[in-house]
Short mmCIF file of the C-alpha atoms (twelve columns), coordinates in Angstrom:
data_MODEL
# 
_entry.id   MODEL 
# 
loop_
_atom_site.group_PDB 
_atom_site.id 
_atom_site.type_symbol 
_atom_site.label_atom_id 
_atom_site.label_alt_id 
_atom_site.label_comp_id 
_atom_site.label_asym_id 
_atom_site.label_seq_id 
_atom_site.Cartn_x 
_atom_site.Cartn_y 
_atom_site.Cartn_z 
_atom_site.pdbx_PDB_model_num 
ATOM 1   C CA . UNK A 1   11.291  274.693 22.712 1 
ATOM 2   C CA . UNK A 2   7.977   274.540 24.546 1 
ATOM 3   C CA . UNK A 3   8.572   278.349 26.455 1 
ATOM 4   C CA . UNK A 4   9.432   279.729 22.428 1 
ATOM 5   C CA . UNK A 5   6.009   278.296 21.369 1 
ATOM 6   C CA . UNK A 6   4.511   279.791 24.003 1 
ATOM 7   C CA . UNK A 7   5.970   283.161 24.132 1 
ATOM 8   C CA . UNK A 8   5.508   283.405 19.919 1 
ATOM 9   C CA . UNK A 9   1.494   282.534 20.890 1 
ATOM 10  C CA . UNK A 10  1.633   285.369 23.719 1 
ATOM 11  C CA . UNK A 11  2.977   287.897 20.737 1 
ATOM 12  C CA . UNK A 12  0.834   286.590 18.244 1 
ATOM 13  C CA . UNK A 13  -2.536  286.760 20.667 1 
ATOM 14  C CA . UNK A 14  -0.866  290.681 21.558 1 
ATOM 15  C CA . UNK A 15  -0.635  291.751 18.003 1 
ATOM 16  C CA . UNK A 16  -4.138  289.972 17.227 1 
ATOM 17  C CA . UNK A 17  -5.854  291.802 20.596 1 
ATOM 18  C CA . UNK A 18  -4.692  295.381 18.976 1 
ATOM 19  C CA . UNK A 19  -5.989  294.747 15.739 1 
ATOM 20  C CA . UNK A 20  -6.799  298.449 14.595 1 
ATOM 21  C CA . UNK A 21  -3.365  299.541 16.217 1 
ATOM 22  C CA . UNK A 22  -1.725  300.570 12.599 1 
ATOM 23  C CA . UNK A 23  0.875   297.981 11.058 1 
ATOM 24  C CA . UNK A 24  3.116   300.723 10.183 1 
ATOM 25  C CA . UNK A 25  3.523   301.738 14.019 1 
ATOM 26  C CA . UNK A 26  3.447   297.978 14.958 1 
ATOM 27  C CA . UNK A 27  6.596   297.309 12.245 1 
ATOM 28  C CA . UNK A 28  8.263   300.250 12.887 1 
ATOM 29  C CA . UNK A 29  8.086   299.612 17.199 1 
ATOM 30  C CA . UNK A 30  9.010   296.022 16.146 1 
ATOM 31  C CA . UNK A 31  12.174  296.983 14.188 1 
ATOM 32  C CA . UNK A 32  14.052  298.707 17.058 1 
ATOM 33  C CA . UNK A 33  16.469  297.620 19.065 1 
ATOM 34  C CA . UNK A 34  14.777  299.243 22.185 1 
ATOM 35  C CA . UNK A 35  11.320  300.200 22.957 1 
ATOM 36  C CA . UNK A 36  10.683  303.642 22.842 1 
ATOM 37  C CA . UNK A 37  8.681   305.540 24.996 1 
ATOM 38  C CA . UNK A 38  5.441   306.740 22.955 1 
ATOM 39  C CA . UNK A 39  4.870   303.487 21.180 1 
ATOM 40  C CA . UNK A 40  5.152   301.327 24.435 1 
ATOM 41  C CA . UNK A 41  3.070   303.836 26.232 1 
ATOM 42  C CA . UNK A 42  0.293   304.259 23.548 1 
ATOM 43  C CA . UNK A 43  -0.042  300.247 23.533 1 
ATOM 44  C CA . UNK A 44  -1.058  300.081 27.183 1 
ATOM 45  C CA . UNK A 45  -3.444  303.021 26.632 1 
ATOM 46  C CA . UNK A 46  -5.166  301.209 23.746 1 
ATOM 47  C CA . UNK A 47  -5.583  297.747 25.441 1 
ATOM 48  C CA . UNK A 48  -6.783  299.749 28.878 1 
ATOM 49  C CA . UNK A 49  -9.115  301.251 25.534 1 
ATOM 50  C CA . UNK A 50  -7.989  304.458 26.902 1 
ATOM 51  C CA . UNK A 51  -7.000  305.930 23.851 1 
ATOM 52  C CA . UNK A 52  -8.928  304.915 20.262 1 
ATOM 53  C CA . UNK A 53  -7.583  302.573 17.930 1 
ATOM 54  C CA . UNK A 54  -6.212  305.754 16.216 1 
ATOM 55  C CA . UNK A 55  -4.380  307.139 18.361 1 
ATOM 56  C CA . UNK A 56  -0.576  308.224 17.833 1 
ATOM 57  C CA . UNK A 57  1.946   307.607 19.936 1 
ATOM 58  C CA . UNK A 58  2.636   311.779 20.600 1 
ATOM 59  C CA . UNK A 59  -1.392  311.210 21.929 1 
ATOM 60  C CA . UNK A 60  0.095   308.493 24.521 1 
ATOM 61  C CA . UNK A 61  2.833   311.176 26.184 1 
ATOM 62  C CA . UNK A 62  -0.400  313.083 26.664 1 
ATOM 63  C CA . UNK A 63  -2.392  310.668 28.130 1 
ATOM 64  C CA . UNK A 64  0.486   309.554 30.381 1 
ATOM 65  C CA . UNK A 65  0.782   313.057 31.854 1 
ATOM 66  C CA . UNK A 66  -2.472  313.152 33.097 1 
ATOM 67  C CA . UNK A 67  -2.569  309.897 34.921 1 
ATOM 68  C CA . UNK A 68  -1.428  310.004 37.984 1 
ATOM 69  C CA . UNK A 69  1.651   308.329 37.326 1 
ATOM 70  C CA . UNK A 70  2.986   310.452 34.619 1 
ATOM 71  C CA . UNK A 71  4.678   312.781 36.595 1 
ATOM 72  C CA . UNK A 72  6.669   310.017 37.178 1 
ATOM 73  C CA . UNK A 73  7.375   310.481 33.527 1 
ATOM 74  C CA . UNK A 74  10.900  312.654 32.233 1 
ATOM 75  C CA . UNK A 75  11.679  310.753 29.571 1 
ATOM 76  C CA . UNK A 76  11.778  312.291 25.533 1 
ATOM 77  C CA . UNK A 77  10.006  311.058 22.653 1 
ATOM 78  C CA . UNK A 78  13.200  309.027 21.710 1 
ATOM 79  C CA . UNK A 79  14.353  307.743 24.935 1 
ATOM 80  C CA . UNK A 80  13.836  304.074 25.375 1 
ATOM 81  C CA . UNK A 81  11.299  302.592 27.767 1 
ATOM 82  C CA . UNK A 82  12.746  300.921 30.948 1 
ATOM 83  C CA . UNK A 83  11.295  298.443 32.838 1 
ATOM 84  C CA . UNK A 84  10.143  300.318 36.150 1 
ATOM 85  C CA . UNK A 85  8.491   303.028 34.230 1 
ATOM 86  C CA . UNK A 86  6.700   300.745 31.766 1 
ATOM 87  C CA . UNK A 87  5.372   298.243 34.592 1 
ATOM 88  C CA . UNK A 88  4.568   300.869 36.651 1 
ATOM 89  C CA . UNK A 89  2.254   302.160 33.729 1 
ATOM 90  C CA . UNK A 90  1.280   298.859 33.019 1 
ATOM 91  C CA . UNK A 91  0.317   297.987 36.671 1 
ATOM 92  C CA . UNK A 92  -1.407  301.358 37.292 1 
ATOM 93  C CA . UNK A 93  -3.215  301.139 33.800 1 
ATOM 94  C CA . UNK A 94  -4.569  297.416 34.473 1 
ATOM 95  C CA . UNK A 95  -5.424  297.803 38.479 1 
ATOM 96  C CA . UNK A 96  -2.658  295.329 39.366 1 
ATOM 97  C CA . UNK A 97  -2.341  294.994 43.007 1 
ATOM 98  C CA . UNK A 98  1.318   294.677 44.193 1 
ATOM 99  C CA . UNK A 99  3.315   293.928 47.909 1 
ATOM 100 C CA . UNK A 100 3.596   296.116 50.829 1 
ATOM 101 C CA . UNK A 101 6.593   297.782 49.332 1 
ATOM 102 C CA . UNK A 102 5.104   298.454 45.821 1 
ATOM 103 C CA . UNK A 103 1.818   299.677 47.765 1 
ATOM 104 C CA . UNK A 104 3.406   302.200 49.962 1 
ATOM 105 C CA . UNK A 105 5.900   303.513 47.337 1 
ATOM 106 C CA . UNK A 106 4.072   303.467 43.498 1 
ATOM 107 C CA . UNK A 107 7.324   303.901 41.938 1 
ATOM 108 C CA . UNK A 108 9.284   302.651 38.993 1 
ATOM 109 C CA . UNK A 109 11.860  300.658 41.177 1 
ATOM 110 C CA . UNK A 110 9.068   298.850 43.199 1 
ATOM 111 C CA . UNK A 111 7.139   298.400 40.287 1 
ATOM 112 C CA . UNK A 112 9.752   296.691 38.400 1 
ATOM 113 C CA . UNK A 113 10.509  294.561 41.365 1 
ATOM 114 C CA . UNK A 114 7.280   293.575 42.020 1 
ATOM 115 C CA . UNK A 115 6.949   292.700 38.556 1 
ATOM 116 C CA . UNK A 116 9.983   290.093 38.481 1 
ATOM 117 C CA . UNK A 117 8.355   289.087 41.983 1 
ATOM 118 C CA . UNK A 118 4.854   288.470 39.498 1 
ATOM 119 C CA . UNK A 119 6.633   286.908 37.102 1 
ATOM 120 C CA . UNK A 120 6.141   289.494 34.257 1 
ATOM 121 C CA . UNK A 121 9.843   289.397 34.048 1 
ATOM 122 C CA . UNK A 122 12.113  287.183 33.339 1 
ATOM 123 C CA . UNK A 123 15.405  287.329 34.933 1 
ATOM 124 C CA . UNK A 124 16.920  289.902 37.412 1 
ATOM 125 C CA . UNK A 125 14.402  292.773 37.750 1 
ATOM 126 C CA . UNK A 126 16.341  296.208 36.977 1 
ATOM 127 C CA . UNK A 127 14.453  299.308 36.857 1 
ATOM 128 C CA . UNK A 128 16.351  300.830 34.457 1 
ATOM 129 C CA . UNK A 129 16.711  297.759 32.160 1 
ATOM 130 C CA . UNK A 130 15.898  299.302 28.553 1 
ATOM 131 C CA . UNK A 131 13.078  296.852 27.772 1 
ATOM 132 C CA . UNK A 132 12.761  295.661 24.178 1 
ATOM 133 C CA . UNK A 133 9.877   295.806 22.205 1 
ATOM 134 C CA . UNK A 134 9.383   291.524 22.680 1 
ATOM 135 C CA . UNK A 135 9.493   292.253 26.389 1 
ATOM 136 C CA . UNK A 136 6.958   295.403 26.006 1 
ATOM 137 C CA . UNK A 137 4.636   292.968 24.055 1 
ATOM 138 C CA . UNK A 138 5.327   289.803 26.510 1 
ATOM 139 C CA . UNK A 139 4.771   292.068 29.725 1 
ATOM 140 C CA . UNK A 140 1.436   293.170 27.780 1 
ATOM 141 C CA . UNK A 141 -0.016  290.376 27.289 1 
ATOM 142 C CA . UNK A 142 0.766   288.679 30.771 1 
ATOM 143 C CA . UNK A 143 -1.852  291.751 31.899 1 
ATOM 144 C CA . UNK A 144 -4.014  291.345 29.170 1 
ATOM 145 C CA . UNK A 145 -4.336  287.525 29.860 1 
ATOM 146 C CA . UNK A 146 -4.426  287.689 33.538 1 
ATOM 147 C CA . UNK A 147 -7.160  290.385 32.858 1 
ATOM 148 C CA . UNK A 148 -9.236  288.516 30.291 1 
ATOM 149 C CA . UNK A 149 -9.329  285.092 32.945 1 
ATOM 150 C CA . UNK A 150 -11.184 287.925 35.600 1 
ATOM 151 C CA . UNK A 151 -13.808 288.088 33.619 1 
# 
């Protein structure tokens, strides 16, 4: 009971933290079954503030492709984000230092183990785990918290 009060305050501090991020992207990423790509991407970009509040999610394939991560990306518009490409975004967007193995390698398998080994997931750490968007938004705002007690 305790962890499902606190998870439903991490989404509702996420959702409040994007506040110009458009409701009808927000219900629409919310009302799948698996995160998708664009959507999951564009949030990271806009709480980095590396894309504007107004930003589509077609702008956040862009953006990905220039970092230095994005080759890194292959997936379409519709495929569904998995865990070791999403973390590894996340943990390259948000400066988040990793283990000897993550260090070395930047990929999405280390990433995604290094973020089980963080504790930004819960459960067995698969890279290729099709993350929902509750696990997009609870990954997110692990950074963004962990970010905002830096400062």
């Amino acid at each position: 009971m305790k962890k499902s009060i606190i998870f439903l305050l991490f989404l509702t501090l996420t959702i409040l933290a994007l506040p110009a991020q458009s409701n009808a992207v927000m219900d629409q990423f919310l009302s799948r079954e698996e995160a998708d790509v664009p959507t999951s991407l564009l949030l990271i970009a806009q709480a980095t503030e590396q894309l504007p509040s107004d930003a589509a999610p077609a702008d956040a394939i862009s953006w990905a492709e220039e970092q230095s991560w994005g080759k890194k990306l292959t997936q379409g518009d519709d495929q569904a984000m998995t865990s070791g490409l999403f973390h590894l975004a996340l943990f390259k967007s948000f400066n988040i230092k990793g283990g000897i193995m993550y260090t070395i390698t930047k990929s999405p398998r280390s990433a995604a183990l290094e973020a089980g080994y963080q504790g930004y997931i819960t459960g067995v750490p698969y890279v290729n785990h099709k993350m929902t968007p509750v696990e997009v938004l609870d990954s997110l705002s692990m950074a963004l918290e962990i970010q905002e007690a830096k400062q």
